[in-house]
Residue, then its C-alpha position, 0 to 999 in steps of 0.5 A: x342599153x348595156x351588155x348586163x340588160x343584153x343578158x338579162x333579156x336573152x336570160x328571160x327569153x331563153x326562161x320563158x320560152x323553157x316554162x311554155x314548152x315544159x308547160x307544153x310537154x307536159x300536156x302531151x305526157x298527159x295525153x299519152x303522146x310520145x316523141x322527141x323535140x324535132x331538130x331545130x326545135x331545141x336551143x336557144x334560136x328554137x326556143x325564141x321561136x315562140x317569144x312572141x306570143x310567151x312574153x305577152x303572157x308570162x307575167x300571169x300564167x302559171x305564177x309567172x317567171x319566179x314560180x316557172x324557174x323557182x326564182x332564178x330570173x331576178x329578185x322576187x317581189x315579196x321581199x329579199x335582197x337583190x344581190x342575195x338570190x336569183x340568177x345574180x346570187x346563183x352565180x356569186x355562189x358559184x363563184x364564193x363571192x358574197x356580196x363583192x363589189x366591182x371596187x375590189x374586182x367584181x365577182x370575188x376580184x377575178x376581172x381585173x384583166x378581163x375589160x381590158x383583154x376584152x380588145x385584145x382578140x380572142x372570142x371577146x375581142x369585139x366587146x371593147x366599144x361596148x365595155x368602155x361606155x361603162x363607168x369605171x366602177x360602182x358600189x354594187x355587186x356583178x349579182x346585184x346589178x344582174x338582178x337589177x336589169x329584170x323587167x319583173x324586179x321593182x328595184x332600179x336598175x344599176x349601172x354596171x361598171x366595166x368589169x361587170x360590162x365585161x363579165x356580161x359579155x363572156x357570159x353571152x358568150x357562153x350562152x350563144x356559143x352553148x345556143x350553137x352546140x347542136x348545129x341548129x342555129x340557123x340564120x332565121x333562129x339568129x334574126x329572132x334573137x336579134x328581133x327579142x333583143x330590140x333596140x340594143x346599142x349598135x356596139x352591142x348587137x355588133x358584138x352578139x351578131x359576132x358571137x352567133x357568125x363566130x364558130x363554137x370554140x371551147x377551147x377560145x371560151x374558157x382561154x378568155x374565163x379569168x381563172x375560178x370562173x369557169x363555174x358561172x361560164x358553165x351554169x350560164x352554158x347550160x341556161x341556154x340549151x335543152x340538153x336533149x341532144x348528144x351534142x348538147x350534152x357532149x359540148x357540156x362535158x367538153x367544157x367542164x373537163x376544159x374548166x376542170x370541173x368534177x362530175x359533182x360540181x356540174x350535177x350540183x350546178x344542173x341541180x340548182x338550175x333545175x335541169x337534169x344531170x350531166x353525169x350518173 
């Protein structure tokens, strides 16, 4: 496989499992039921818990994944262009790259070190086998061959080039590392991560299992983010949580002071992924 379609995967569980439990939730405002998620029941583990039978079905229910998440999770069907929306565009914006291909840098040229310090330690330190099995480039752009890698997209997958390779797996980074913010990932939350993610490369669940054993560290984060990307680090942290926790929400606040982001920056970023804001 590659770390891109690791992503891709943790990316669309993590989007189905949010659509059924806010399928859920509703009906229980519906019925007049208060109460809160119960510990455990939140993150990224709580929300693979239920993968098994929301996968099966995501497809049809509800306009499926592009209705559920306005689109985020990959191109749509009807028409436009793979780099140009969904999940992969979302994060080029953050970034101001339009459309730059891994050639000139990746997203907007701001990966030139990031494969290679990839097996210098640090939070990423474990990610250089799977990094090197990529190609050295490719034509395309890190949001289109994002994109590419989601089961619902008709377009073939692209390859990822190393510095995409790379990027993909400081994003899983972020997202497992946001998953832990709360204290709720447990060992049993860990194997169904593992158990969504099927058949992976042996350097690539070596890296993931290294993640989710590794403690929650903003500060090795946002050391191993080239600089200007701490936008599309952030956005893919807050992908992978619930934020209905302090700790959830003091852990974002933690990083996005560490990156520099101002309060608007991050309701706009909460805002575009449809999740509340962060600041008032």
């Amino acid at each position: 496989m590659s770390l891109m379609k690791t992503l891709a995967k943790v990316a669309i569980g993590v989007a189905v499992a949010k659509g059924a439990k806010s399928v859920m939730e509703r009906g229980r405002q519906q019925q007049g039921q208060t109460g809160t998620t119960q510990a455990g029941g939140g993150g990224l583990g709580g929300l693979l818990g239920g993968l098994a039978g929301a996968a099966g079905g995501s497809a049809g229910a509800g306009g499926g994944l592009n209705d559920m998440l306005g689109g985020m999770l990959g191109g749509s069907r009807a028409g436009g262009g793979l780099g140009s929306g969904g999940l992969g565009g979302l994060l080029e914006s953050l970034g101001g790259a339009q459309g730059a291909s891994s050639g000139s840098g990746g997203l907007g040229g701001l990966l030139g070190g990031l494969a290679g310090a990839a097996g210098a330690g640090g939070l990423l330190g474990g990610m250089s086998g799977a990094v090197k099995k990529a190609p050295p480039s490719n034509d395309s752009s890190f949001g289109a061959v994002l994109n590419s890698q989601f089961d619902q997209t008709p377009e073939p997958e692209i390859q990822p080039s190393q510095d995409q390779e790379a990027t993909a797996g400081l994003m899983l980074a972020a997202m497992i590392q946001a998953a832990k913010s709360d204290g709720t990932f447990d060992d049993a939350e860990q194997q169904k991560l593992l158990k969504h993610l099927g058949d992976i490369d042996p350097d690539e669940a070596a890296f993931v299992r290294d993640q989710m054993q590794a403690p929650v560290n903003v500060e090795a984060l946002v050391a191993d983010t080239p600089e200007g990307m701490g936008q599309q680090v952030y956005a893919m942290s807050v992908l992978a949580i619930d934020l209905d926790t302090g700790e959830e929400a003091q852990y974002l606040h933690k990083l996005a002071s560490a990156y520099g982001l101002q309060p608007a920056q991050v309701n706009e970023i909460h805002a575009q992924l449809g999740v509340p804001s962060l600041y008032t």
